[in-house]
Rosetta silent file (secondary structure, phi, psi, omega in degrees, C-alpha in Angstrom):
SEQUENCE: XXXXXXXXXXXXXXXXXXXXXXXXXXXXXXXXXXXXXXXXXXXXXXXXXXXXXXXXXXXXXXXXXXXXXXXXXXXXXXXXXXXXXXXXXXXXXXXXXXXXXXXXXXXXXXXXXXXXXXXXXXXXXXXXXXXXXXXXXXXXXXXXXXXXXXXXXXXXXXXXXXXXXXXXXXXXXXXXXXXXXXXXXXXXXXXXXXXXXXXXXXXXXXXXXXXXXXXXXXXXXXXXXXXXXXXXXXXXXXXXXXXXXXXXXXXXXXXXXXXXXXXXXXXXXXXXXXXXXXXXXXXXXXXXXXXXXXXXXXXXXXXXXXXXXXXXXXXXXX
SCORE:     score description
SCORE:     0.000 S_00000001
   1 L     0.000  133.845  159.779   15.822    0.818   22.957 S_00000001
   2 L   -53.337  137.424 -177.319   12.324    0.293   23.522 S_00000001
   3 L   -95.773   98.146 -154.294    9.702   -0.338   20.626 S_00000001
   4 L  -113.675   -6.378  147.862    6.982    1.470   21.342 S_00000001
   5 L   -85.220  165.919  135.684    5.644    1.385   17.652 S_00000001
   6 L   -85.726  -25.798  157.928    4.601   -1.407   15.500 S_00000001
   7 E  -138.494  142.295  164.347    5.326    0.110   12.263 S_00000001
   8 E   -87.886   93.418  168.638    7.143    3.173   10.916 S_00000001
   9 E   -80.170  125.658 -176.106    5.459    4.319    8.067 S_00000001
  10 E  -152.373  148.190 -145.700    7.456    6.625    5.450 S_00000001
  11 L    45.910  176.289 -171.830    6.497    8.369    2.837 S_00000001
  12 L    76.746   45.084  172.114    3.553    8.447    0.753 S_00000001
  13 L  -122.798  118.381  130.680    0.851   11.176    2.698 S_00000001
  14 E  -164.539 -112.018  147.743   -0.919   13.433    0.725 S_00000001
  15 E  -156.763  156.688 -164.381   -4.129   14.037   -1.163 S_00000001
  16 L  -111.556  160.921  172.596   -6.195   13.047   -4.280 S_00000001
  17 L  -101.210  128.555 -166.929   -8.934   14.817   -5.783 S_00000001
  18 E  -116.807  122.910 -144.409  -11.366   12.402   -6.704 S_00000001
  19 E  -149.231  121.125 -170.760  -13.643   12.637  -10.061 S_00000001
  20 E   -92.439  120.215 -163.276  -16.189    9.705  -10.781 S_00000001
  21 L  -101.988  150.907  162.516  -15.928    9.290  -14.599 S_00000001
  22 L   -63.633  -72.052 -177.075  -18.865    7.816  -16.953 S_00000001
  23 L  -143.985  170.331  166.075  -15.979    5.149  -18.199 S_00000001
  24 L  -136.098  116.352   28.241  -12.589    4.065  -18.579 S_00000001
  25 L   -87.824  165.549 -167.505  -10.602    5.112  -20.566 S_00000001
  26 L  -108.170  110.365  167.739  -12.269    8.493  -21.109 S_00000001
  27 L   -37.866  125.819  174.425  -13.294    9.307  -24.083 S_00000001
  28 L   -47.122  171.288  164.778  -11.985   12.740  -25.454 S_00000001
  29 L   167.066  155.872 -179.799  -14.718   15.442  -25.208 S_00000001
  30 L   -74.888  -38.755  172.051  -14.724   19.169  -24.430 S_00000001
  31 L  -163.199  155.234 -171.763  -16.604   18.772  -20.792 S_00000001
  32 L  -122.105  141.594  161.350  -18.161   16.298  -19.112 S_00000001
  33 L   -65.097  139.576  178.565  -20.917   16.575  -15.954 S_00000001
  34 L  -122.732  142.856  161.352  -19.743   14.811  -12.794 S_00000001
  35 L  -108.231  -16.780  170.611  -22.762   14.432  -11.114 S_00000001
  36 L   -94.340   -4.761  163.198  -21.298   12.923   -8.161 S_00000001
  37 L   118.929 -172.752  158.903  -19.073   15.734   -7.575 S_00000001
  38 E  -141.435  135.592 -175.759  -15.330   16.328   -7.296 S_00000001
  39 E  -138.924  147.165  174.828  -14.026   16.055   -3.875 S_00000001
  40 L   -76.569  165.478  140.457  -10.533   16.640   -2.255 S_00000001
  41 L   170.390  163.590 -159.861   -9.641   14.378    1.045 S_00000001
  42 E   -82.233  167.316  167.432   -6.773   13.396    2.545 S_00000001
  43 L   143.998   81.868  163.034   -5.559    9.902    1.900 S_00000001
  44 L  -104.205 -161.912  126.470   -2.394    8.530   -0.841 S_00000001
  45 H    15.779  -84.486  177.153   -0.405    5.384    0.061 S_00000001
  46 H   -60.013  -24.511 -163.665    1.410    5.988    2.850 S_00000001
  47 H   -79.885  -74.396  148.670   -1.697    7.697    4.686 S_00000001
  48 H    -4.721  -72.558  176.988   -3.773    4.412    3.673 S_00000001
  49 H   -70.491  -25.134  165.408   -1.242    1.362    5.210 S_00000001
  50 H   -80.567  -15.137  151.703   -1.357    3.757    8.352 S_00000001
  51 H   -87.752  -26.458  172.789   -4.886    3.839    8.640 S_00000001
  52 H   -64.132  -36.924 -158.499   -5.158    0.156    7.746 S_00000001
  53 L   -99.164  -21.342 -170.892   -2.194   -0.918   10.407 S_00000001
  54 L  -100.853   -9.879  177.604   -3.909    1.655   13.337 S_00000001
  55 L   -85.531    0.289 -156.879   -7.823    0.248   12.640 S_00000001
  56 L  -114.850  -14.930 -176.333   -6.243   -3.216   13.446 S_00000001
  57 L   125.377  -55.924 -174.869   -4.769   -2.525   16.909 S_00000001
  58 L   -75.583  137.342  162.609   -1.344   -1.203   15.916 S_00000001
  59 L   -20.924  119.664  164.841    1.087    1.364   17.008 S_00000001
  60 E  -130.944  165.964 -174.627    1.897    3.457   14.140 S_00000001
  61 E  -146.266  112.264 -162.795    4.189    6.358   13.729 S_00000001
  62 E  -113.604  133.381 -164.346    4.163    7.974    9.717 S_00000001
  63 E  -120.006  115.606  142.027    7.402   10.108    8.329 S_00000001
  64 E  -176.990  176.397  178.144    7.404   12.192    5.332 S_00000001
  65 E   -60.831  126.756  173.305    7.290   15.513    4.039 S_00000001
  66 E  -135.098  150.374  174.910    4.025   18.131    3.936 S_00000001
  67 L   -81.942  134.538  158.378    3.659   21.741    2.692 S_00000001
  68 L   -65.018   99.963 -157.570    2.241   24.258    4.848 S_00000001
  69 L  -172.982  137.134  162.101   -0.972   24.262    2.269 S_00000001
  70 H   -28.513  -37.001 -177.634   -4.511   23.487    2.797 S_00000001
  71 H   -73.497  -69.123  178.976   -3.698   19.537    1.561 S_00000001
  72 H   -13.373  -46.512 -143.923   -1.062   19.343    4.223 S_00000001
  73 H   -76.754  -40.597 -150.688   -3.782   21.050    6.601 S_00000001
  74 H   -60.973  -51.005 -169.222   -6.156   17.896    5.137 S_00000001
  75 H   -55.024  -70.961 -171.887   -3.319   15.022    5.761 S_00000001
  76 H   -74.934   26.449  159.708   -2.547   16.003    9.811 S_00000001
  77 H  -109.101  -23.033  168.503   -6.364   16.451   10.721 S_00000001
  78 H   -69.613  -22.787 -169.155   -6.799   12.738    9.329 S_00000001
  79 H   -83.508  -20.309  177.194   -3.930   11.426   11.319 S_00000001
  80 H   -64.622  -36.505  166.973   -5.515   13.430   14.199 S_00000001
  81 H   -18.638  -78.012 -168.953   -8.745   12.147   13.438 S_00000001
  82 L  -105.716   37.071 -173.243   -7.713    8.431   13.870 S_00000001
  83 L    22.311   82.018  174.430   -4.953    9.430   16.486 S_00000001
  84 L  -126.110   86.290 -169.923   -1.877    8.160   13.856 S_00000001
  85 L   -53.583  157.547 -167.630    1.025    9.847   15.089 S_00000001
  86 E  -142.443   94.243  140.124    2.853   11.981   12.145 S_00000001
  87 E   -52.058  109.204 -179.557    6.198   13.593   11.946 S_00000001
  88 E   -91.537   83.578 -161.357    6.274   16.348    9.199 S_00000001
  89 E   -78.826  178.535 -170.485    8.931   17.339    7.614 S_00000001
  90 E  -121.413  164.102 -138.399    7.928   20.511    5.816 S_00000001
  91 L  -134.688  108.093 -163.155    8.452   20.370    2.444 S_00000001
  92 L   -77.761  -20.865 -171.366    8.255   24.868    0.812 S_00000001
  93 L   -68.809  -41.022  176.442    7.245   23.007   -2.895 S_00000001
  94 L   149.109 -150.039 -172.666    4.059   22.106   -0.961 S_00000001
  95 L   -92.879  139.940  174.631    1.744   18.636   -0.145 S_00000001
  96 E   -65.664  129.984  173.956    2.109   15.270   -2.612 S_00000001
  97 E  -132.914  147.155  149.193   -1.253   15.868   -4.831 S_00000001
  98 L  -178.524  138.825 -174.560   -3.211   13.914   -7.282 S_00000001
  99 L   -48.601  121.021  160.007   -6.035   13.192   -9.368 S_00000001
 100 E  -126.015  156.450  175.370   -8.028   10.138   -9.779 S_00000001
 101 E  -120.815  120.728 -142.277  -10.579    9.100  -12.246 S_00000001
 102 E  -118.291  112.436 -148.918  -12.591    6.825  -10.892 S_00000001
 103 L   -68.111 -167.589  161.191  -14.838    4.470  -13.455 S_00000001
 104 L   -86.259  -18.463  162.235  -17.975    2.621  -12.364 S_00000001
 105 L   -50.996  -18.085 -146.391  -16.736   -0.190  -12.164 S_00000001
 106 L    39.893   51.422  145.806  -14.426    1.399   -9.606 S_00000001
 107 L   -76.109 -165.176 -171.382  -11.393    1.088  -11.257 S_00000001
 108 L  -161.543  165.694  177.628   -9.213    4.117  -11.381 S_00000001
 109 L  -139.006  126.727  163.186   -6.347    6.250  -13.664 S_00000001
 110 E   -81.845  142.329  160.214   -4.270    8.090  -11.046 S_00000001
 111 L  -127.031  110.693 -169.104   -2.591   11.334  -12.431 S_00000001
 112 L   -62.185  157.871  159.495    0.692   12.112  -10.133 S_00000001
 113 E  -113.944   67.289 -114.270    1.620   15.708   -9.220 S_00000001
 114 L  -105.900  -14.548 -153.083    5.383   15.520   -9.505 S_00000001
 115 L   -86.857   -3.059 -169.768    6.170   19.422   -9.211 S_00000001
 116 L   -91.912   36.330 -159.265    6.010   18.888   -5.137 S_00000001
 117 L  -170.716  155.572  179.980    9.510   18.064   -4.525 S_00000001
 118 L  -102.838  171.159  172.951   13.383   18.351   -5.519 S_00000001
 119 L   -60.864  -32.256 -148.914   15.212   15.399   -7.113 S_00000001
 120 L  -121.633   29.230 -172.581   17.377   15.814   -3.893 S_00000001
 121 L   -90.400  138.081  168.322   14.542   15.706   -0.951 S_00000001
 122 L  -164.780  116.392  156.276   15.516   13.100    1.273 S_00000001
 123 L    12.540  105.657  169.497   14.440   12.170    4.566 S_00000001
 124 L   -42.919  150.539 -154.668   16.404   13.343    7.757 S_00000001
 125 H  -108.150  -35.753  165.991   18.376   10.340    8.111 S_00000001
 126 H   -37.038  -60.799  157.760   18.937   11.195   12.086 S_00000001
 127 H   -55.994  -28.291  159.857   15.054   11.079   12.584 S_00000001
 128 H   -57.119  -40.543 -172.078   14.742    8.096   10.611 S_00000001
 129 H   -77.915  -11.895  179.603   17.436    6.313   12.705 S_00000001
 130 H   -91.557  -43.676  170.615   15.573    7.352   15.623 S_00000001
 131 H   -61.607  -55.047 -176.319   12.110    6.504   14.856 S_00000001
 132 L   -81.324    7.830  159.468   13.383    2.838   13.606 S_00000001
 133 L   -90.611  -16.380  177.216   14.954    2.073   16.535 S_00000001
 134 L   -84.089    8.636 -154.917   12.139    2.942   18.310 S_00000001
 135 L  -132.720  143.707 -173.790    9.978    0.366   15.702 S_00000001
 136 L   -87.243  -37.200 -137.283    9.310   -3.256   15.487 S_00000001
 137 E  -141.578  144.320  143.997    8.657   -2.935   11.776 S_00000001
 138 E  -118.181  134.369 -178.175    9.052   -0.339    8.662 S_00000001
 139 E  -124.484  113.402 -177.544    6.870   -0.008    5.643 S_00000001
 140 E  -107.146  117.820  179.046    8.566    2.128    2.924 S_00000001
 141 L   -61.172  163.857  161.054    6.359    3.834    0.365 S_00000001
 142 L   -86.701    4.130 -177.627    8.318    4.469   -3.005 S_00000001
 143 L   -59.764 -175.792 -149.351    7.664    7.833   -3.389 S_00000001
 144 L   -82.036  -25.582  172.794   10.975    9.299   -4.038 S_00000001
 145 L   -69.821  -26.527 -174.699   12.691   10.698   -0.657 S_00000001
 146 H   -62.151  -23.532 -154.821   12.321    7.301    1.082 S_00000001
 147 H   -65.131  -59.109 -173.257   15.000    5.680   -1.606 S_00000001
 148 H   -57.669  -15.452  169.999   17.714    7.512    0.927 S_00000001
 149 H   -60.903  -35.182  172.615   16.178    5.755    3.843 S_00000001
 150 H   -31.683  -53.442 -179.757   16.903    2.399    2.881 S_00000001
 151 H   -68.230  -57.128  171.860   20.371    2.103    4.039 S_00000001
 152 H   -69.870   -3.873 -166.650   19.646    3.707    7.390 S_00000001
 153 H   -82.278  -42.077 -154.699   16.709    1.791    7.958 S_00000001
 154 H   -62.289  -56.789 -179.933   19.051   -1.623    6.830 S_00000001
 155 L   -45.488  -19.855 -161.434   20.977   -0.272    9.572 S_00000001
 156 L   -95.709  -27.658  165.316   18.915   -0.003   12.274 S_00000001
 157 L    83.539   13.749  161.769   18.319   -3.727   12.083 S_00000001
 158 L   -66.249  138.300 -154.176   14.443   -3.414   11.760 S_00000001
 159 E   -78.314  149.434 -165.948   12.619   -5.383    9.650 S_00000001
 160 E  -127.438  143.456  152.976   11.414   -3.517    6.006 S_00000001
 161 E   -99.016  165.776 -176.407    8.066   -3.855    4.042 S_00000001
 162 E  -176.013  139.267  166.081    7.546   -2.061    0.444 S_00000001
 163 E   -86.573   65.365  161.462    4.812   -1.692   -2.040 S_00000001
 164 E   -58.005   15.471 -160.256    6.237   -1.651   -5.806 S_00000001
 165 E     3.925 -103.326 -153.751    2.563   -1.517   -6.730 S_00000001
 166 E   -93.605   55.115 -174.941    2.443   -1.530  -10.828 S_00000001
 167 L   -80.918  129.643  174.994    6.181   -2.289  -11.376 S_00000001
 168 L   -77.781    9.247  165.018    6.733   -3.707  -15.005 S_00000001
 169 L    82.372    2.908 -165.546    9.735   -5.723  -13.328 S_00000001
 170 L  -128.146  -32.983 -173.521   12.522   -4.071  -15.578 S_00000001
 171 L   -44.598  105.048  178.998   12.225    0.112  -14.194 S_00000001
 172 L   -71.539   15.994  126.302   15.484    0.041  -12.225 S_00000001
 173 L   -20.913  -64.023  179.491   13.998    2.276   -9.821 S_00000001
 174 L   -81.856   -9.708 -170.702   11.920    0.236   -7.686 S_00000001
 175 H   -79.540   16.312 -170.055   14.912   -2.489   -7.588 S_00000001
 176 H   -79.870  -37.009 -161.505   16.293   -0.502   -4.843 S_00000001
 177 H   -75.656  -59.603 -179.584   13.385   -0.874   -2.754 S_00000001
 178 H   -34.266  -68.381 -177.326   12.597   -4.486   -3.963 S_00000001
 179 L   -52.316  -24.496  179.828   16.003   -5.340   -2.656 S_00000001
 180 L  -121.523   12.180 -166.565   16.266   -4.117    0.407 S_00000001
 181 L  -127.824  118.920  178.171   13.137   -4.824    2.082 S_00000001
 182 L   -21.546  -76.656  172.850   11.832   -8.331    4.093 S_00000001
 183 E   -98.485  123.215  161.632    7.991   -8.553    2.573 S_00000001
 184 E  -125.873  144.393  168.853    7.561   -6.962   -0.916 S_00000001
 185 E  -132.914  150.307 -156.140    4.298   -6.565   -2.508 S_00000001
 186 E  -135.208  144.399  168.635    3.527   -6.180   -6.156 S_00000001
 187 E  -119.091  144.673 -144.100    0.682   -5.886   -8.317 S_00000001
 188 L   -86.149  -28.251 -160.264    0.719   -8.520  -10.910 S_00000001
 189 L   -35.256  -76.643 -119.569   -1.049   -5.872  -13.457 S_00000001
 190 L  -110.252    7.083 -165.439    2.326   -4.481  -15.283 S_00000001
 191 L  -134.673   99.486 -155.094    4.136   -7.581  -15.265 S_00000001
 192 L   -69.948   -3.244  110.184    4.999  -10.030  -18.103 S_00000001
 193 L  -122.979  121.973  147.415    5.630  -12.974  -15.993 S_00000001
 194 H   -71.248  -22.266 -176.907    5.444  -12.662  -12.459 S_00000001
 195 H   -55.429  -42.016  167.610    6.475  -15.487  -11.180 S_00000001
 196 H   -38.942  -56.356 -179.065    9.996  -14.584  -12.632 S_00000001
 197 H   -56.100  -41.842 -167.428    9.694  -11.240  -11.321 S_00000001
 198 H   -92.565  -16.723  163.632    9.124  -11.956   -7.854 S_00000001
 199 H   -62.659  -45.181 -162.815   11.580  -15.028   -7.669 S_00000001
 200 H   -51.437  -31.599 -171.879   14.242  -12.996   -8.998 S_00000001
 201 H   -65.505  -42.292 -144.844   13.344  -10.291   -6.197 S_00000001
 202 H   -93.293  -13.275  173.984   13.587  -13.163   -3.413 S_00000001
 203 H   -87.990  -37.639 -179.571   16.860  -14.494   -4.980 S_00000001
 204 H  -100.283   13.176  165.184   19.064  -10.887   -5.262 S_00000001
 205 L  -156.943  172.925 -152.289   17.692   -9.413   -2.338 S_00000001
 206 L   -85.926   10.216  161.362   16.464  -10.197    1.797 S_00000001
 207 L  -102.452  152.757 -152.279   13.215  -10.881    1.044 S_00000001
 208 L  -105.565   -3.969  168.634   11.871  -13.845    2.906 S_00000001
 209 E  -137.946  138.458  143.175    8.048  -13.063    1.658 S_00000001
 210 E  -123.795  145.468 -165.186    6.776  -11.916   -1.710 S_00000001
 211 E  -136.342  135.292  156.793    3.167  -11.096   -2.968 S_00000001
 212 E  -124.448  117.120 -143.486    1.505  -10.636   -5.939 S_00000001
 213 E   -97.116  167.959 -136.583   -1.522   -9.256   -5.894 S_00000001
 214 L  -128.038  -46.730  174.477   -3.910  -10.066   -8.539 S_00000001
 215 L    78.574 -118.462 -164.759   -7.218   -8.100   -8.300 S_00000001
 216 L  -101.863   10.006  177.442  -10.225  -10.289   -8.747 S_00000001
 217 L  -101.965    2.030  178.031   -8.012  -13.596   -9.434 S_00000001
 218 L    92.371 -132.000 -158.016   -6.589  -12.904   -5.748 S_00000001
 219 E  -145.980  176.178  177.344   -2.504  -12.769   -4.838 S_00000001
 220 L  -139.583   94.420 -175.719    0.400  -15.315   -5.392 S_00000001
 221 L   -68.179  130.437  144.895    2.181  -15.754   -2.174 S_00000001
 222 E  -135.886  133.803  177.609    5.773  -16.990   -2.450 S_00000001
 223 E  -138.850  155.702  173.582    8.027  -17.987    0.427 S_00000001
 224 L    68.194   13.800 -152.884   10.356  -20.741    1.103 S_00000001
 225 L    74.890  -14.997 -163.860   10.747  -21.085   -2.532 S_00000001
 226 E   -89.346  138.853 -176.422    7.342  -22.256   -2.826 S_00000001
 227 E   -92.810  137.355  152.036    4.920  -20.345   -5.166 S_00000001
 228 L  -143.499 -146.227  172.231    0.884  -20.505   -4.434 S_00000001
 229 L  -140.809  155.654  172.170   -1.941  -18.916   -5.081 S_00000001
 230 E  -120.027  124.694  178.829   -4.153  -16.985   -2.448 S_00000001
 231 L   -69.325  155.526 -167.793   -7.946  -17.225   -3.390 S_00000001
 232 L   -88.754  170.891  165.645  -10.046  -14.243   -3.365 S_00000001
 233 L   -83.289  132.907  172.989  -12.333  -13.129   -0.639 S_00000001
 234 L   -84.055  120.413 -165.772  -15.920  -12.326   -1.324 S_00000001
 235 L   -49.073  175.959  173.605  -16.068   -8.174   -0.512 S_00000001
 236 L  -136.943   42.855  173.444  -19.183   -8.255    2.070 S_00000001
 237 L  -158.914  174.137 -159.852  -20.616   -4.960    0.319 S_00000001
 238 L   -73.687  163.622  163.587  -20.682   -3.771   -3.672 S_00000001
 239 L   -92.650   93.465  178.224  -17.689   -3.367   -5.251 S_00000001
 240 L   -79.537  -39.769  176.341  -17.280    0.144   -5.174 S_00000001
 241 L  -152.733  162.166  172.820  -13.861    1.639   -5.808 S_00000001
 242 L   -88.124  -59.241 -161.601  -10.247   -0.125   -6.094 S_00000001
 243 L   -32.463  117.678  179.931   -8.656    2.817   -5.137 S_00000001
 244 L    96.237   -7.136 -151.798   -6.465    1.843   -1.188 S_00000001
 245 H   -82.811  -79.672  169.246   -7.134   -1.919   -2.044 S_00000001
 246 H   -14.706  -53.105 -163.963   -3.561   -2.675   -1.997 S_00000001
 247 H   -63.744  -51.812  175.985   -2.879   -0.450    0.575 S_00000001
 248 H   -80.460  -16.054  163.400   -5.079   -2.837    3.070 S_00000001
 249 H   -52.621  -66.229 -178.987   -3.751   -5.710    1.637 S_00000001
 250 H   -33.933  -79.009  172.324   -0.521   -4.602    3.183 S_00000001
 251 H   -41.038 -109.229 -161.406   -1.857   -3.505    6.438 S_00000001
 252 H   -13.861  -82.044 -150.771   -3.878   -7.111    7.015 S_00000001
 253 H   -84.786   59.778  168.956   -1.037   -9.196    6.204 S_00000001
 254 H  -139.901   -4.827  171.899    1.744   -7.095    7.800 S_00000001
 255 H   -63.353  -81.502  176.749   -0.987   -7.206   10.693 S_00000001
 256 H   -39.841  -53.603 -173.009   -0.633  -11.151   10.718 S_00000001
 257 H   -68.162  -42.231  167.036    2.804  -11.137   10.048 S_00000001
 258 H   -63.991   -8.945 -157.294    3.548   -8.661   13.520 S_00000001
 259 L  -133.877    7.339  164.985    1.325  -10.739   15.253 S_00000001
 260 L    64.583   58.340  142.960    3.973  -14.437   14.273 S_00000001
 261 L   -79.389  144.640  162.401    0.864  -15.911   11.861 S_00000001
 262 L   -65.749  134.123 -141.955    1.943  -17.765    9.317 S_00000001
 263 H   -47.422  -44.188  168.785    2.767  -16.539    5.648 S_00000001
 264 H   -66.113  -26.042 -168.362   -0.712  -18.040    4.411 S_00000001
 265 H   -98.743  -14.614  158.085   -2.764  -17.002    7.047 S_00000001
 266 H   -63.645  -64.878 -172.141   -1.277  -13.207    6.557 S_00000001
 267 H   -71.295  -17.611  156.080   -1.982  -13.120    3.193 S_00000001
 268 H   -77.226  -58.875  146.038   -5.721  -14.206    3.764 S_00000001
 269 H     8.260  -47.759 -168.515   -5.698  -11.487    6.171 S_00000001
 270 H   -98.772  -15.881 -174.570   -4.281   -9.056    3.884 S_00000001
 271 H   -73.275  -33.092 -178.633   -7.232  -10.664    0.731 S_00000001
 272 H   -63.189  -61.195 -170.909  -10.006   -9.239    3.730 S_00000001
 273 H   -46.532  -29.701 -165.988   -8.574   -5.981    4.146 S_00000001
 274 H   -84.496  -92.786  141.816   -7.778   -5.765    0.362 S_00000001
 275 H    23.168  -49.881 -175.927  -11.550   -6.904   -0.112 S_00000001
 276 H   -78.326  -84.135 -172.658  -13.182   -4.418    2.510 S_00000001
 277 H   -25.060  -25.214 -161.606  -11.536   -1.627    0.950 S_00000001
 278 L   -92.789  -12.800  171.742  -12.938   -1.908   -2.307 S_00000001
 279 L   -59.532  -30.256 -165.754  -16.413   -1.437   -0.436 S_00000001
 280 L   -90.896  114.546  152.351  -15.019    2.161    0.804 S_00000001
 281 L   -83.465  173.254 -136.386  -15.608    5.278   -1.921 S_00000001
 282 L   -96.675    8.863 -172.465  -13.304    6.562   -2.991 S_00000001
 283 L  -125.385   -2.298  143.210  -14.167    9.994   -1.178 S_00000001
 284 L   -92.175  138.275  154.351  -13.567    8.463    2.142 S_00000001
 285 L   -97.734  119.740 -179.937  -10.897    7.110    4.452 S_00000001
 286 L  -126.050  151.711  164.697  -11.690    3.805    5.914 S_00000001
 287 L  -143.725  154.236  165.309  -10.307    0.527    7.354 S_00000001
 288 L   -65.216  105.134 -178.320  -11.754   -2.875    8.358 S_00000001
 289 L   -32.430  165.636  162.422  -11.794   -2.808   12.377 S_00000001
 290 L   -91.671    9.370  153.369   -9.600   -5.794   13.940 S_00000001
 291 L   -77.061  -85.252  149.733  -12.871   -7.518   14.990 S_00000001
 292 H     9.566  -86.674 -161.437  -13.942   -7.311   11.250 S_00000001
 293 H   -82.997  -17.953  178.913  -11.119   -8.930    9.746 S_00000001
 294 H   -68.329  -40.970 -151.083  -10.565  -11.540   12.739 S_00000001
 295 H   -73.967  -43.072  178.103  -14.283  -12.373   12.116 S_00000001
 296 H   -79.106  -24.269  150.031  -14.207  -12.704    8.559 S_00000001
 297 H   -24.602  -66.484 -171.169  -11.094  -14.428    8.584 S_00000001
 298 H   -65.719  -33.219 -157.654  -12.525  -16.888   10.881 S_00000001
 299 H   -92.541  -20.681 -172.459  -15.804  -17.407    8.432 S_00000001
 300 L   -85.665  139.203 -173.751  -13.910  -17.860    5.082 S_00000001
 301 L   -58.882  154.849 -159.917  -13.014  -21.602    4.339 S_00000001
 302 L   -87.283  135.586  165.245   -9.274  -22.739    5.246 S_00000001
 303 L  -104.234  122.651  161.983   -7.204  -22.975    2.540 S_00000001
 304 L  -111.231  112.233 -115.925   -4.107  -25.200    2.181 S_00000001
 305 L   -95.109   20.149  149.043   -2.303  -23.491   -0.317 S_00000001
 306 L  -121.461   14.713  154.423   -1.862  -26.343   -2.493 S_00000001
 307 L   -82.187   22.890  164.307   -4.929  -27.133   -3.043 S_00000001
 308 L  -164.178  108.199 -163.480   -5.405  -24.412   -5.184 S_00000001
 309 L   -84.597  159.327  151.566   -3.053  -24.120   -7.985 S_00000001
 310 L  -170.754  145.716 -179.456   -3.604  -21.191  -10.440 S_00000001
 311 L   -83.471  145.683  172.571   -1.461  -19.990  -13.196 S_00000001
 312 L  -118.198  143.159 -162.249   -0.133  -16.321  -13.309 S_00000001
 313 L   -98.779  151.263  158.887   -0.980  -14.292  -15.675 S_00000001
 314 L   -60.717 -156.063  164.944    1.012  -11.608  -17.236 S_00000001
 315 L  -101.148  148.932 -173.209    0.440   -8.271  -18.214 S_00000001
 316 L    50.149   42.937 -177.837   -2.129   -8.424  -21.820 S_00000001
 317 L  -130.387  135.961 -161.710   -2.580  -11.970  -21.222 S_00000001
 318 L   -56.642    0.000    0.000   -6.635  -13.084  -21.137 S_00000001
């Protein structure tokens, strides 16, 4: 069958409401003045690595559920927007919604909206099997319908990507995901040693890359057995919001990785994109062009990734 995507994206589309907080954590109080506003816009996860993977050059094609509801309404006018084709399945609890609060620093507290779904929503698995045969690559969010995808995607022989983003390393949830997917990426935040955590992923399950990303100490690449560290990128605007940072990390190095770069030179790839994003408020959707990230790529000094050693830190460790 012909591939006439570069990635499958599934799950993860909906939209956050976005509410710029004085600090974090937020102090009780009976009401607070936002002076910057509270704004809606389309944009979770899933929406995010498909705007990241389609600003870069690539085919993308995005799977999951939406409510006929004004957020839904919000989600397909972005993928029309930035032409990112979107199969919809429709989903009567409504659109995945949720609240972030976003400091000045631009760090963020997500609040999930859980009520938009059954325990027992799960991806047609006939459209799945059809779309990844039609796909070089799939990148499966963790929201919760995707879990049944796994198997047919494993089937399909296409290669799998996955985001555990804040996984404490023990929630037997995410090891489904962990486990069945090529490249996994992780944020180091939640996790009381990673290095354990992510060999353990690359020893019980098929993945041949793991990443852990870091936040302003950069990511910890391991492949081949080999552990390293990937140095950070200097953003090339203020550091505005976190919020999607991840998201582009993926997209860059799953960019690189589609495109036969090597495991190091993906994950600097994925430190621009990661980098850019944080540049983006948090009341837009944006990605770093493929001119962009080739250029800045090209301008940041070469790293050979043992020349720069760094220890990983846990979670509540200085």
């Amino acid at each position: 069958m012909s591939r006439d995507t570069d990635v499958l994206v599934l799950g993860g589309a909906g939209v956050d409401t976005i509410v710029h907080v004085p600090e974090l954590p937020l102090p009780y109080a009976d009401s607070y003045m936002i002076e910057d506003g509270i704004r809606t816009r389309a944009g979770q996860t899933g929406d995010f690595v498909a705007l990241g993977l389609t600003a870069l050059g690539l085919r993308v094609h995005h799977l999951d559920f939406l409510g006929d509801d004004p957020e839904g309404d919000l989600v397909r006018a972005l993928h029309d927007e930035h032409r990112i084709a979107l199969t919809a399945v429709p989903q009567p609890l409504g659109t995945k919604r949720a609240v972030n609060l976003v400091g000045p620093d631009g760090r963020r507290l997500s609040l999930y909206d859980t009520s938009r779904g059954h325990a027992g929503d799960r991806l047609p698995e006939d459209t799945v099997r059809t779309l990844a045969g039609a796909s070089r690559h799939a990148h499966v969010s963790i929201t919760h319908p995707c879990a049944g995808a796994l198997p047919v995607l494993a089937e399909s022989g296409v290669t799998i990507s996955t985001d555990l983003h804040n996984w404490d390393g023990e929630n037997p949830y995410h090891e489904a995901f962990a486990l069945a997917a090529d490249v996994v990426f992780l944020s180091a935040t939640a996790l009381a040693d990673p290095e354990r955590t992510m060999r353990r992923i690359a020893e019980r399950g098929r993945a041949e890359v793991v990443v852990a990303t870091a936040g302003a100490e950069g990511a910890h690449l391991l492949t081949d057995g080999e552990l390293t560290h990937v140095p950070t990128v200097t953003p090339p605007a203020p550091v505005v919001d976190s919020n999607g940072a991840g998201d582009a990390f993926a997209a860059g190095f799953l960019f690189g990785r589609l495109n036969g770069e090597p495991p190091h030179r993906c994950a600097q790839y994925g430190s621009v994109a990661g980098a850019y994003a944080c540049t983006v408020p948090s009341t837009r959707a944006d990605a770093i062009s493929r001119g962009d990230l080739l250029a800045s790529a090209a301008a940041a000094p070469s790293w050979p990734a043992a020349q720069f050693p760094a220890p990983l830190r846990g979670a509540g460790e200085p």
